[in-house]
C-alpha positions as CSV (number, residue, x, y, z in Angstrom):
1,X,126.9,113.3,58.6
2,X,128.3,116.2,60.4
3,X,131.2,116.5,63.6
4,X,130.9,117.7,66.3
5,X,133.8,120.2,67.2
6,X,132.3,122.1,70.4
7,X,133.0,120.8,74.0
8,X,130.2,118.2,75.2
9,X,127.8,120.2,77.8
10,X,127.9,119.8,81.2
11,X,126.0,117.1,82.9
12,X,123.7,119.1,85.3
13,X,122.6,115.4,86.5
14,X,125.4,114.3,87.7
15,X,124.9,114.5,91.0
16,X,120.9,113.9,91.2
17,X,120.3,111.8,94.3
18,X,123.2,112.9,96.3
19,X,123.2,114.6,99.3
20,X,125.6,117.6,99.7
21,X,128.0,117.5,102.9
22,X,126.7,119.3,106.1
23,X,128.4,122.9,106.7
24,X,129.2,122.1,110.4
25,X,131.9,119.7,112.2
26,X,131.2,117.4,114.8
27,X,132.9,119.6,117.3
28,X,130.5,122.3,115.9
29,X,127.3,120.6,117.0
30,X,128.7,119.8,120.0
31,X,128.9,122.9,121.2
32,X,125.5,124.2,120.2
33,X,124.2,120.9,121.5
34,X,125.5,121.8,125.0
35,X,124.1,125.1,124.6
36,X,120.6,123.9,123.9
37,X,121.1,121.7,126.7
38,X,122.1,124.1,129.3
39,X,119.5,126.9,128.2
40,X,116.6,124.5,128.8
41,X,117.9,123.0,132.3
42,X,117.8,126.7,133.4
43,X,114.5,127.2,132.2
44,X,113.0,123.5,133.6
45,X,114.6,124.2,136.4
46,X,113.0,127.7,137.3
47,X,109.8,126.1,136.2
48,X,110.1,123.4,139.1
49,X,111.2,125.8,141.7
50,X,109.7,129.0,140.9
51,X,107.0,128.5,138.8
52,X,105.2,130.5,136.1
53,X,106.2,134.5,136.4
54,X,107.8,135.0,140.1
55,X,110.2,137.5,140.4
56,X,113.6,137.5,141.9
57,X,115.4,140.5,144.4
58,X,115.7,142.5,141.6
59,X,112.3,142.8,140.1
60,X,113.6,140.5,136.8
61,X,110.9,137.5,135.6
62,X,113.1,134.4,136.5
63,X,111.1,132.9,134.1
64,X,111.0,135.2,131.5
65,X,114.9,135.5,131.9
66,X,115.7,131.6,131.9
67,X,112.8,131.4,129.2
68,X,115.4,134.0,127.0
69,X,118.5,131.4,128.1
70,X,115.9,128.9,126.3
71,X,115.8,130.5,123.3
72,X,119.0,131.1,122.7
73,X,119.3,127.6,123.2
74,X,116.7,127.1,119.9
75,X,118.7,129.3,118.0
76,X,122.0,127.0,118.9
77,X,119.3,124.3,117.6
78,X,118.2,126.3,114.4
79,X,121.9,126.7,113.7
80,X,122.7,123.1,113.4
81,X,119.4,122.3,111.1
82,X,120.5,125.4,109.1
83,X,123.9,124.0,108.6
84,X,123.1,120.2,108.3
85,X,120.0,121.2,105.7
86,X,118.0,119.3,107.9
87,X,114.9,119.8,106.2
88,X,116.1,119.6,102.8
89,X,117.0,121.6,99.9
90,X,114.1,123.2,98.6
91,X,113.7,126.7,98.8
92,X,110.3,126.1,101.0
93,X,112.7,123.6,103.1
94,X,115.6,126.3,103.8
95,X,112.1,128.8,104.1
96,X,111.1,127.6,107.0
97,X,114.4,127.8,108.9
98,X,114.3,131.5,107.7
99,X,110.7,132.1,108.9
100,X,111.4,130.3,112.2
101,X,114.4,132.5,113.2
102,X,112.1,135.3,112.5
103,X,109.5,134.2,115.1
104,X,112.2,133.1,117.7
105,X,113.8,136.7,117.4
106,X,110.6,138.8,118.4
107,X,109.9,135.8,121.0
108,X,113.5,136.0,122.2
109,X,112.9,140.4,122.1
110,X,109.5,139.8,124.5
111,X,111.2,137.6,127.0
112,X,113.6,140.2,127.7
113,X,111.5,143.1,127.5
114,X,109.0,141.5,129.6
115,X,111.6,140.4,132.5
116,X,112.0,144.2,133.0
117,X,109.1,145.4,135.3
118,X,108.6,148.9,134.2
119,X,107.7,147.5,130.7
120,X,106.1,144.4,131.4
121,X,102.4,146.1,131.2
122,X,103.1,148.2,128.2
123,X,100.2,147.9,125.9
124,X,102.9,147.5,122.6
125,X,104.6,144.5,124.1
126,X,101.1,142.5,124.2
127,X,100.9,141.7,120.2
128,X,104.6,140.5,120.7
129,X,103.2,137.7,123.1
130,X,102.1,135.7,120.4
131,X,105.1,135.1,118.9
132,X,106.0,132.4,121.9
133,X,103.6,129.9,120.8
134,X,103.9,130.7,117.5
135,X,107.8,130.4,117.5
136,X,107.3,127.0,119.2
137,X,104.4,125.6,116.8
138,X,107.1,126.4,114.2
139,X,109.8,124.2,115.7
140,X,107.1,121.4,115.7
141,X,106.5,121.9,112.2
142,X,110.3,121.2,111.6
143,X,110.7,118.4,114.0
144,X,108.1,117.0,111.8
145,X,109.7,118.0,108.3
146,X,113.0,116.9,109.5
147,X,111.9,113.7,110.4
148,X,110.2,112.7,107.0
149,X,113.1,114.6,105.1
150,X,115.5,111.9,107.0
151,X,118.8,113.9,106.3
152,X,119.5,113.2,110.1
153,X,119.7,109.7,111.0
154,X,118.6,107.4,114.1
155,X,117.9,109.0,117.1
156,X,118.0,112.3,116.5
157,X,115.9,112.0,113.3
158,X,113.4,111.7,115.8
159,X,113.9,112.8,118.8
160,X,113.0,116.2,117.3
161,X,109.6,115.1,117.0
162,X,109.1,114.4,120.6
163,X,111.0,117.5,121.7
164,X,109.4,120.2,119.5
165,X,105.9,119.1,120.2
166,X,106.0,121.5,123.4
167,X,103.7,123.7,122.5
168,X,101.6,121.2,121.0
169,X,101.8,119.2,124.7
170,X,102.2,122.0,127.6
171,X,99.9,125.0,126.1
172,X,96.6,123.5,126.3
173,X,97.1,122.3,130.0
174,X,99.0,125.6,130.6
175,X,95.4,127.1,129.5
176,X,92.8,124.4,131.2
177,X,94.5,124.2,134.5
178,X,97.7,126.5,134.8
179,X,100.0,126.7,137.5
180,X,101.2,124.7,139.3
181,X,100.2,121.8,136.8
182,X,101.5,123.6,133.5
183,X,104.6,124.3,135.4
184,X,105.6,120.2,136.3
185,X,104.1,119.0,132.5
186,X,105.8,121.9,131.0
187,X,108.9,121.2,132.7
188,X,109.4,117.4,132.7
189,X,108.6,118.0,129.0
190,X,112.0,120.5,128.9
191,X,114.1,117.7,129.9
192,X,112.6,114.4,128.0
193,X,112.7,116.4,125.0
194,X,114.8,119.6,124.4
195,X,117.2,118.6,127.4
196,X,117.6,115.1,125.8
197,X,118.0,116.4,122.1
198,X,120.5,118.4,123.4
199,X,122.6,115.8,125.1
200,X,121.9,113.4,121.8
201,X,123.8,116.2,120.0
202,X,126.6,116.4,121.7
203,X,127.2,112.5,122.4
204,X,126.1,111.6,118.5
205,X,127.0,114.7,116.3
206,X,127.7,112.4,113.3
207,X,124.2,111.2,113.1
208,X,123.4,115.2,111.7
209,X,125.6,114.3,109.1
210,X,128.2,116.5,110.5
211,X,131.6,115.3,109.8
C-alpha cells in the first residue's frame, strides 16, 4: 500500500450546473434599458409622422437619422445580453453577440452615411444596405437563443422574442405593399416590442440576473 503525500487535485466540477453572476448592476440595465427605449420612440415616432425616407430643412433622412438613434439603442440592448451572458456560455453562445455587434456596426455606419444627401446615391454604400436586415434577422436569432437558454427570467425571457422578430414581421409587408402600410406595421411593432423590452428593463432589471 502506498501514501499519498502530494496535495489532492483541484475539483474542476465543482461548480458544474451553476450559473456565474451577471457582469452588470441593476442600475446598469436601467440605463441601457432607457436608452433602448428612447432610441426606438424616436424612430416609431418619425415612422408615424414622416414616413419612410423624407427629409427634414437640412437635407438629413429623418428616418435614417432616428433609425441610427435605434441602433444605438440595440447596442445598449447587446450590451446587457453581453453582460448578463444571456445566451449562454459557449463559445458559439458569446459568438453570436460578437457577430451581431459586427452587423449592427456597418448597419449603424449606413444609416449615417445615408442620412447625408451627397452620399446617399453612392454606388459603395449600396452593398452596406444589407447589413439592416441582416443585423435585425440576427437579433431574432438571439431573442430566440435567449429564450431557450433561460438565463433571463419571466417576462423578459420572452419578450425578446416578440421584439426581435422585426424583421421577420415588417420586411415582407415593407416589400409587398410599402409605404404608408410598412410605415404603421413597422411602427406599432417599434413600440409593442423594442419600446416595451425597453421599459421591462428598466422597471424589472433583476429578472437579467443583474444584481
Amino acid at each position: 500500500m502506498t501514501i499519498r503525500t502530494e496535495p489532492v487535485p483541484a475539483r474542476t466540477d465543482v461548480l458544474t450546473g451553476q450559473q456565474p453572476p451577471a457582469a452588470i448592476t441593476v442600475g446598469g440595465v436601467r440605463k441601457l434599458g432607457l436608452a433602448l427605449t428612447a432610441g426606438t420612440a424616436a424612430w416609431a415616432a418619425s415612422m408615424f409622422t414622416v414616413g419612410n425616407n423624407p427629409t427634414d430643412s437640412l437635407g438629413l433622412t429623418i428616418t435614417d437619422a432616428t433609425g441610427g438613434l435605434f441602433q444605438l439603442g440595440l447596442f445598449a440592448l447587446l450590451a446587457v445580453q453581453v453582460r448578463t451572458r444571456a445566451t449562454g456560455l459557449t463559445k458559439v453562445a458569446r459568438g453570436m453577440l460578437v457577430v451581431e455587434h459586427v452587423l449592427l456596426a456597418i448597419a449603424t455606419l449606413w444609416s449615417v452615411l445615408h442620412a447625408v444627401p451627397a452620399l446617399r446615391d453612392a454606388a459603395w454604400l449600396v452593398p452596406m444596405d444589407i447589413f439592416w436586415p441582416l443585423s435585425m434577422l440576427g437579433m431574432a436569432v438571439i431573442g430566440v437563443k435567449l429564450a431557450i437558454t433561460g438565463r433571463w427570467k419571466g417576462v423578459v425571457r420572452i419578450w425578446p422574442v416578440v421584439a426581435e422578430s422585426w424583421a421577420v414581421v415588417t420586411v415582407p409587408v415593407f416589400a409587398t405593399f410599402g409605404s404608408p402600410l410598412a410605415d404603421y406595421v413597422g411602427g406599432g411593432h417599434l413600440l409593442i416590442g423594442y419600446m416595451t423590452l425597453g421599459v421591462l428593463l428598466m422597471l424589472r432589471p433583476q429578472l437579467t440576473g443583474a444584481r
